[in-house]
C-alpha positions in Angstrom: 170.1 41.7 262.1 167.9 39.2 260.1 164.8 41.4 260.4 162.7 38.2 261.0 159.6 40.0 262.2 159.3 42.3 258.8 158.8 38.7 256.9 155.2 38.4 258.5 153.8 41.9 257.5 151.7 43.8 254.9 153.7 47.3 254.3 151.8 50.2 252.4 154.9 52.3 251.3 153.8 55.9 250.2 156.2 57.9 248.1 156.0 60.5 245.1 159.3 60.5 244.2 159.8 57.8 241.8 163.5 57.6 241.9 162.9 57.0 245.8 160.3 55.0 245.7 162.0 52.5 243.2 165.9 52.6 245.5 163.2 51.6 248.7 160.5 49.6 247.3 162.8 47.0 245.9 165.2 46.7 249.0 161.6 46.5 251.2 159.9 44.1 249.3 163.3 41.6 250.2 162.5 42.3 253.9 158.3 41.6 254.2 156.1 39.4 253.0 153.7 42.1 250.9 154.4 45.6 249.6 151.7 48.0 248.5 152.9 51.2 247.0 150.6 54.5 246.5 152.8 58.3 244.8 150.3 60.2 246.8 148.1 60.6 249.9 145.1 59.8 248.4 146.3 56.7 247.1 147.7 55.8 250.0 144.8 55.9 251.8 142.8 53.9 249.1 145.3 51.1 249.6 145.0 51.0 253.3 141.4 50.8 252.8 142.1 48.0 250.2 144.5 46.1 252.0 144.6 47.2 255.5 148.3 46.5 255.7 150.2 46.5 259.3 152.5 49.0 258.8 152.9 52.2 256.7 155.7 54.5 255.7 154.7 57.6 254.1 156.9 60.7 252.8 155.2 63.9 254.1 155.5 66.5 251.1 153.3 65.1 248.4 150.5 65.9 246.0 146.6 65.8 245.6 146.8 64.7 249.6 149.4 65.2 252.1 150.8 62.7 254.3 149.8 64.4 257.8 146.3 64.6 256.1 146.6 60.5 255.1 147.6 60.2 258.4 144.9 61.4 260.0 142.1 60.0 257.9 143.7 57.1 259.3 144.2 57.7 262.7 140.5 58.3 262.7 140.4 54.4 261.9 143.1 52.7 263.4 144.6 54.6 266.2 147.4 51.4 266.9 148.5 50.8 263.3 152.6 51.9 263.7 153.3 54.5 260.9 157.0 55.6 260.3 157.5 58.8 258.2 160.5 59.9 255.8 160.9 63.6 255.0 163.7 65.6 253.8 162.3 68.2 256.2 163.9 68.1 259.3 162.2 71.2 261.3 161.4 70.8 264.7 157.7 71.9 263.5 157.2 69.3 260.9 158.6 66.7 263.6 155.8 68.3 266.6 153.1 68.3 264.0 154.1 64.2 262.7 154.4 63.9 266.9 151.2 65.1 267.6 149.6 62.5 264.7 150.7 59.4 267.1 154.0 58.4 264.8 156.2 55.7 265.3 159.3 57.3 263.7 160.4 59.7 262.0 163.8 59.5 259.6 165.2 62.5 257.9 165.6 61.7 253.8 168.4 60.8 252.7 167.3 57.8 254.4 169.3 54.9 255.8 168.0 51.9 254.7 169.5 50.1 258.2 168.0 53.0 260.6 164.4 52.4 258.4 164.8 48.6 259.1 165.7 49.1 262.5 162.6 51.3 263.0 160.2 48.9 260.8 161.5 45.5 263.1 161.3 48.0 266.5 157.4 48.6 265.9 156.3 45.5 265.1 
């Protein structure tokens, strides 16, 4: 799959784990046509402010603001924009709580880069 869709979109990838971050970000950036990058919630949420991208993936787990909490900040904003979250939790409660938060997919870490693509070009 060529992934043709991901060329036309701003993507806000939010990560704190650097080593993560750096795998993803650089096979990400190949696939869309701008990448914004935040290590926490609060950053995150400053860049979608900034940017207003048209997707968003966010890790849940992180410090000074959480993803669920970035996600709702932004929820209260843009009800429509698809958000895709990567955890290494894979509870059925962390999974209601991201459900209940309007997600567009949810992949357990470690993550597939093919499954993430698939789920990015799916929600376009």
């Amino acid at each position: 799959m060529a992934y043709e869709k991901l060329k036309q979109i701003k993507l806000l990838y939010v990560e704190d784990d650097d080593s993560v971050m750096d795998v993803f970000a650089r096979g990400i950036k190949r696939k869309v046509d701008e990448l914004y990058l935040a290590c926490d919630g609060q950053e995150g949420y400053n860049k979608y402010l900034e940017f207003r991208p048209d997707m968003i993936i966010t890790d849940l787990k992180m410090p000074v603001m959480t993803g669920f909490e970035m996600i709702e900040k932004i929820r209260k904003i843009d009800k429509s924009i698809p958000i895709i979250i990567t955890s290494a939790d894979d509870q059925s409660s962390t999974y209601n709580e991201a459900e209940n938060l309007n997600i567009n997919g949810y992949i357990t870490k470690p993550i597939d880069k093919k499954q993430l693509f698939d789920v990015m070009e799916n929600n376009i």
